[in-house]
ZAKEVEX-556078 format. One record per residue (C-alpha): residue number from 0; x, z, y. Coordinates in steps of 0.2 Angstrom, whole numbers, m for minus. Layout:
BEGIN
(NUM; (X; Z; Y))
...
END
This chain:
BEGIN
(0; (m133; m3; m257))
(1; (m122; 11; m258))
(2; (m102; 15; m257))
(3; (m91; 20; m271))
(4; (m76; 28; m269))
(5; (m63; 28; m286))
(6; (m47; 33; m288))
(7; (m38; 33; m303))
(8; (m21; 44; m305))
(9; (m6; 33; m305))
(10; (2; 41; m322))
(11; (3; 23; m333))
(12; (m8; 10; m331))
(13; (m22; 19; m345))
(14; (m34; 27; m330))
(15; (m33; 12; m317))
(16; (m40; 0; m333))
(17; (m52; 9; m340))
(18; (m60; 10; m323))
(19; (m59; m8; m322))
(20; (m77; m9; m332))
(21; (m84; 3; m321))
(22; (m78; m5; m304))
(23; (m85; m22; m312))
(24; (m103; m13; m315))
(25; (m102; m7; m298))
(26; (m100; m22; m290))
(27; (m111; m32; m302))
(28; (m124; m21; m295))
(29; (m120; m24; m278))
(30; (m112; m8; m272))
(31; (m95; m9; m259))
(32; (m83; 0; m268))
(33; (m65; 5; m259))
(34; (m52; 9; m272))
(35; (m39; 23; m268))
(36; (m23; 25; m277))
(37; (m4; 19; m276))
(38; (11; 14; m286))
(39; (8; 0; m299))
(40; (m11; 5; m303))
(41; (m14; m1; m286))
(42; (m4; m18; m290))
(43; (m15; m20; m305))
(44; (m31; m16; m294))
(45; (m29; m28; m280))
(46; (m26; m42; m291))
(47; (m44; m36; m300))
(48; (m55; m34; m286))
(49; (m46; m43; m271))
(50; (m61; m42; m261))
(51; (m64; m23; m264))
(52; (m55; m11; m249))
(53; (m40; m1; m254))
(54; (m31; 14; m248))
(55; (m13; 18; m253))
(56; (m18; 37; m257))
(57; (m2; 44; m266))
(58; (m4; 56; m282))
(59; (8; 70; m289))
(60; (23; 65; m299))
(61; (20; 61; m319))
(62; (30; 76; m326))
(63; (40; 65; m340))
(64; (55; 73; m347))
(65; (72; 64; m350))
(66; (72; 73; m367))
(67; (58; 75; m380))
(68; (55; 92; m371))
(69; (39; 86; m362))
(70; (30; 104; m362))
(71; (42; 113; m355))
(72; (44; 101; m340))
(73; (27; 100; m338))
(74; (26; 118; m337))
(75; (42; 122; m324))
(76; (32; 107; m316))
(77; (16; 114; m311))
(78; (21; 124; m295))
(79; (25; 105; m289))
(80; (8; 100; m295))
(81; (m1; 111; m286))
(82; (7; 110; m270))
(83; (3; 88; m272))
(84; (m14; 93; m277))
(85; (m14; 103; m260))
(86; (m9; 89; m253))
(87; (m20; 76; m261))
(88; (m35; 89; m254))
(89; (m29; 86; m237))
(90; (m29; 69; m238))
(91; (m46; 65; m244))
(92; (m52; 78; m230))
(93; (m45; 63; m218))
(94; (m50; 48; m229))
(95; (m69; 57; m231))
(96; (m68; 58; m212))
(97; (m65; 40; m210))
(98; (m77; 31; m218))
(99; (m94; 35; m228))
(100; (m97; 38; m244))
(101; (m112; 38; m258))
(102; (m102; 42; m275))
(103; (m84; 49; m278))
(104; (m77; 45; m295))
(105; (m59; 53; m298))
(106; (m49; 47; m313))
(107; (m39; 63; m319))
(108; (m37; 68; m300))
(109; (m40; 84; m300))
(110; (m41; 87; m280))
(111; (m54; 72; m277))
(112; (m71; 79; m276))
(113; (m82; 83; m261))
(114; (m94; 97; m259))
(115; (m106; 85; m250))
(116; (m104; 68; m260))
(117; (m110; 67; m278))
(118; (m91; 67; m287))
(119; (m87; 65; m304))
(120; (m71; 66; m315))
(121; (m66; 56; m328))
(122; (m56; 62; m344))
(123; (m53; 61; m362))
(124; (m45; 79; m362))
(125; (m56; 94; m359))
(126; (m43; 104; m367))
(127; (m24; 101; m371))
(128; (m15; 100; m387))
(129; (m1; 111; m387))
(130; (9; 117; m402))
(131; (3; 130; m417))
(132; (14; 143; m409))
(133; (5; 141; m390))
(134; (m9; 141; m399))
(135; (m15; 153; m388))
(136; (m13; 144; m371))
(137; (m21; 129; m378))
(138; (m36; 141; m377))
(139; (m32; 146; m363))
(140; (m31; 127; m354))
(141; (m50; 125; m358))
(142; (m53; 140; m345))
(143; (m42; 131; m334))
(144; (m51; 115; m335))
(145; (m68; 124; m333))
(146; (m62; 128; m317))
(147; (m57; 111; m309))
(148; (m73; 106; m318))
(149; (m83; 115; m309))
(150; (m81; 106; m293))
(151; (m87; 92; m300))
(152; (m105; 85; m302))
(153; (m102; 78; m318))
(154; (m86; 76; m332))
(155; (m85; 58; m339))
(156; (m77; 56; m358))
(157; (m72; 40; m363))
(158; (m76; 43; m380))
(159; (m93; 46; m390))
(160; (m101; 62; m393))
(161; (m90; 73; m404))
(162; (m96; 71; m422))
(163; (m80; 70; m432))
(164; (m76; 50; m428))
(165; (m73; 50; m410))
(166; (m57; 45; m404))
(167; (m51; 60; m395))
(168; (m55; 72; m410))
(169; (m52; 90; m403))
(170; (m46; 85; m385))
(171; (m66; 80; m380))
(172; (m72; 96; m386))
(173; (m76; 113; m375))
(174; (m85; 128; m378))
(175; (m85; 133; m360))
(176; (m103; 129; m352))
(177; (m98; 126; m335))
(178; (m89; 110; m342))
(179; (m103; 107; m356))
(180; (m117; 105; m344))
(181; (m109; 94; m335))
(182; (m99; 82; m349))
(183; (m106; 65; m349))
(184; (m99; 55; m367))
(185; (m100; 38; m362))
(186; (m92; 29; m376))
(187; (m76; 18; m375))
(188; (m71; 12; m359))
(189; (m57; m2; m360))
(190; (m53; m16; m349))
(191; (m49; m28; m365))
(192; (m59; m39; m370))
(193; (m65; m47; m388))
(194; (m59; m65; m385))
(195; (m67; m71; m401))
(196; (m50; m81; m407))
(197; (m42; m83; m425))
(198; (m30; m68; m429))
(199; (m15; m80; m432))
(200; (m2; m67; m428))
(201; (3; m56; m441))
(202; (12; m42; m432))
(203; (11; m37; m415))
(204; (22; m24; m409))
(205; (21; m15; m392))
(206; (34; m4; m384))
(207; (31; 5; m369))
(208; (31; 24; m364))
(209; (40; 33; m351))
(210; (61; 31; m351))
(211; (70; 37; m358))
(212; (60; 35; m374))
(213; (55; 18; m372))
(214; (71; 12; m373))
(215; (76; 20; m388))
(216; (59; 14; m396))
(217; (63; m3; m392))
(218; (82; 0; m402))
(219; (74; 7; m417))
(220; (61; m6; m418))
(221; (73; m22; m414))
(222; (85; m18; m428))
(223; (70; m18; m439))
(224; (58; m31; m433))
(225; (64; m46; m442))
(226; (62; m38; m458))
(227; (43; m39; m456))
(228; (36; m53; m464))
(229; (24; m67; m456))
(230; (24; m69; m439))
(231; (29; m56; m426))
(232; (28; m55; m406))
(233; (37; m41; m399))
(234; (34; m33; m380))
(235; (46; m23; m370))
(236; (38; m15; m356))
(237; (50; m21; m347))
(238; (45; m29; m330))
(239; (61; m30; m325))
(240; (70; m42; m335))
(241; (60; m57; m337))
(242; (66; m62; m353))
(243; (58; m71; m368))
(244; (69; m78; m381))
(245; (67; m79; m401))
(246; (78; m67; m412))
(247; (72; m80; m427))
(248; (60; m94; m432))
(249; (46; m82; m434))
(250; (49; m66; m421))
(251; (46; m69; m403))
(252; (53; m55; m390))
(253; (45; m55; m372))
(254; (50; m42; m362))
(255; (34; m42; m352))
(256; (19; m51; m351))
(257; (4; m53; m340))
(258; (m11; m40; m345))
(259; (m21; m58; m349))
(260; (m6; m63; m362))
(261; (m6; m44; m370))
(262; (m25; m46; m372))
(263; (m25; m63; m380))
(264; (m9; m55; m393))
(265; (m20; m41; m396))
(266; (m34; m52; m400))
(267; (m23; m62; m411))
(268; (m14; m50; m421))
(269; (m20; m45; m438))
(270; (m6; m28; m436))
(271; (m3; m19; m423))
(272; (12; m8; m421))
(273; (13; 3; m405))
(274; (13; 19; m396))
(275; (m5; 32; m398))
(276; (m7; 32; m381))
(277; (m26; 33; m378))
(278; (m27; 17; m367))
(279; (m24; 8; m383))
(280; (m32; 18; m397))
(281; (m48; 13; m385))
(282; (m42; m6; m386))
(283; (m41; m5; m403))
(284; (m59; 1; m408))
(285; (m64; m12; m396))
(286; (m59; m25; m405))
(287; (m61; m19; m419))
(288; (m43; m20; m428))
(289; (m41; m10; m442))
(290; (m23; m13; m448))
(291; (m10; m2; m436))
(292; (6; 11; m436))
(293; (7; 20; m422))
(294; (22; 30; m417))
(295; (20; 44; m404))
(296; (30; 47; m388))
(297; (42; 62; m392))
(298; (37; 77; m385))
(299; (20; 71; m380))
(300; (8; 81; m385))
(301; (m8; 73; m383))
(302; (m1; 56; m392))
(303; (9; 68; m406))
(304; (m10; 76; m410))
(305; (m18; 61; m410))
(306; (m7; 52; m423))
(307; (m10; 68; m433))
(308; (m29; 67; m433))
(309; (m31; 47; m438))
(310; (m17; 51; m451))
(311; (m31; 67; m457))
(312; (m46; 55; m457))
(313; (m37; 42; m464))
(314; (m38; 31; m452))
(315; (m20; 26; m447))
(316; (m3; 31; m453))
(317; (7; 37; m440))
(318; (27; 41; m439))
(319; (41; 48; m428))
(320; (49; 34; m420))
(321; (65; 41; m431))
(322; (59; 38; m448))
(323; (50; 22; m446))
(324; (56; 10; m458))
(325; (44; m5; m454))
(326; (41; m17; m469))
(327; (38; 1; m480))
(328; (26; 7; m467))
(329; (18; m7; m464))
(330; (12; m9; m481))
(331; (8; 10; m483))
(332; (m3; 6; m466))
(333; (m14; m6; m475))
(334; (m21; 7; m487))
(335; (m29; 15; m470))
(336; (m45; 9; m466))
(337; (m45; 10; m445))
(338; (m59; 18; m431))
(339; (m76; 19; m440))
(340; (m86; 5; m429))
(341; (m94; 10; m410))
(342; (m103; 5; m396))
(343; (m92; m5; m383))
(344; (m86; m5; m366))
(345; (m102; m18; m361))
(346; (m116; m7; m366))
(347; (m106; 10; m364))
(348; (m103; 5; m343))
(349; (m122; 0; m341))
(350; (m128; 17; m349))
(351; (m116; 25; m339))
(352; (m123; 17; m321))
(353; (m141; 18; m326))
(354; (m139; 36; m331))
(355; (m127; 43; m319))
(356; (m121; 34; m306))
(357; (m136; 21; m299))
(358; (m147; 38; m294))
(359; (m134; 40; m281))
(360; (m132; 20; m273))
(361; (m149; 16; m273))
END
């Protein structure tokens, strides 16, 4: 019935979940599928599919900065990447040579495609968002991108067809054809699920991003959080420490839960406060929540964009974690009226097999 292949990059958890749905269609069809990646995606992943077939295949290091200086460490970072790219080449040569395969699907991995296996890339960014005064390498990164896409059969976009409401606002648009004819806009795709439960929760605040930043998220928010009225639910991030304890009668601080636990919360909580990471900007227009404050990791620019762009459409207010001051901005918040309402995950995956993927597995 045909063999998948899927291997998400290991930068966050955000790739390895939104390829949950599209494992879960795969399989629901009948299709083996051996999932390839490392570090704590592959964690997550085994505990999903513990009768799919896993390989630990390593990826190139996240090039997260110390400081809010993300773009110029990503920048002195690309000889590095390109060597692990290299690399990564190498090893699916081997991987490829062991084992056949129907269908390639890369999350964000650049170097994993095949010449003679139908391979498709998945990504939300067909060009980056760089500052007004790189204005020009911005342009610049949809040439580059055009290239790596090339390689591909197809370009998957987790978001829908741009038309002033997608999610992704400029970052899903090119105006290079060799990444146009082959850009597939499936909708949404998010491992969360609408659990159908009373929103009893009136604040839900999630801190997470790469250190050192989410640690200084988490001291700015906890010296603020009690001030918040109704009931509030804070989590860390922080796997680590184990720790759940009540900083009052109505604030609870878990510094990590399950992903089951953090679904339910978000299915409970009538506000959420977080990070505009992608992953959960999709979470959010799945189930629907249109009460939020985001504030972006410093120095990314992606997430720095994206609060820009709901704050423009007036969708979501958005601000630096350095000028939050959490009971005013929460109540300024409310005046946004959230993600306009789309197709979900459940529809978006089955269009996405029938169309693309089942012509290969069957």
């Amino acid at each position: 019935m045909g063999h998948a292949f899927v291997s998400p990059l290991n930068w966050g958890l955000g790739h390895s979940t939104r390829d949950i749905p599209i494992i879960r269609e795969l399989l629901r069809h009948g299709h083996d599928v051996t999932i390839a990646t490392s570090g704590n995606a592959l964690a997550l992943l085994k505990k999903e599919f513990p009768d799919c077939s896993f390989i630990l295949f390593k990826d190139y290091p996240a090039p997260y900065s110390s400081t809010r200086f993300f773009l110029p460490k990503f920048v002195a970072s690309i000889p590095i990447l390109l060597k692990a790219m290299a690399d990564e080449r190498r090893n699916l040569t081997r991987i490829l040579s062991e084992d056949k395969y129907d269908l390639i699907i890369s999350d964000n991995r650049m170097g994993v495609f095949s010449d003679k296996i139908p391979s498709y890339f998945i990504t939300h960014q067909l060009r980056f968002s760089l500052p007004d005064y790189l204005r020009p390498f911005e342009i610049g990164t949809l040439y580059v991108n055009a290239a790596f896409h090339s390689r591909f059969k197809g370009v998957i976009v987790p978001d829908i067809e741009p038309n002033g409401s997608s999610l992704s606002g400029k970052l899903s648009l090119s105006n290079i054809d060799a990444t146009n004819r082959r850009t597939f806009y499936s909708g949404i795709l998010t491992s969360t699920e609408n659990m159908k439960v009373d929103e009893d929760l009136d604040f839900l605040i999630i801190v997470s991003g790469p250190e050192p930043q989410r640690t200084k998220f988490e001291q700015i928010v906890m010296k603020q959080v009690q001030k918040l009225p109704g009931e509030k639910v804070v989590l860390l991030g922080s796997p680590q420490k184990e720790g759940h304890h009540k900083l009052d009668e109505h604030t609870t601080v878990h510094s990590y839960v399950s992903t089951e636990e953090k679904v339910e919360l978000m299915n409970r909580a009538r506000f959420v406060i977080a990070r505009s990471g992608y992953t959960t900007m999709m979470e959010m227009a799945e189930l629907d929540k249109k009460h939020g404050l985001f504030a972006p990791t410093p120095g990314q620019t992606e997430q720095e964009y994206l609060s820009r762009y709901y704050a423009q459409k007036g969708w979501f207010l958005s601000r630096s974690q350095y000028k939050l001051r959490l009971p005013d901005d929460a109540e300024e918040a409310m005046d946004y009226r959230g993600f306009p309402v789309m197709e979900k995950t459940g529809e978006n995956v089955k269009r996405l097999y029938e169309q693309l993927f089942r012509q290969h597995l069957t």
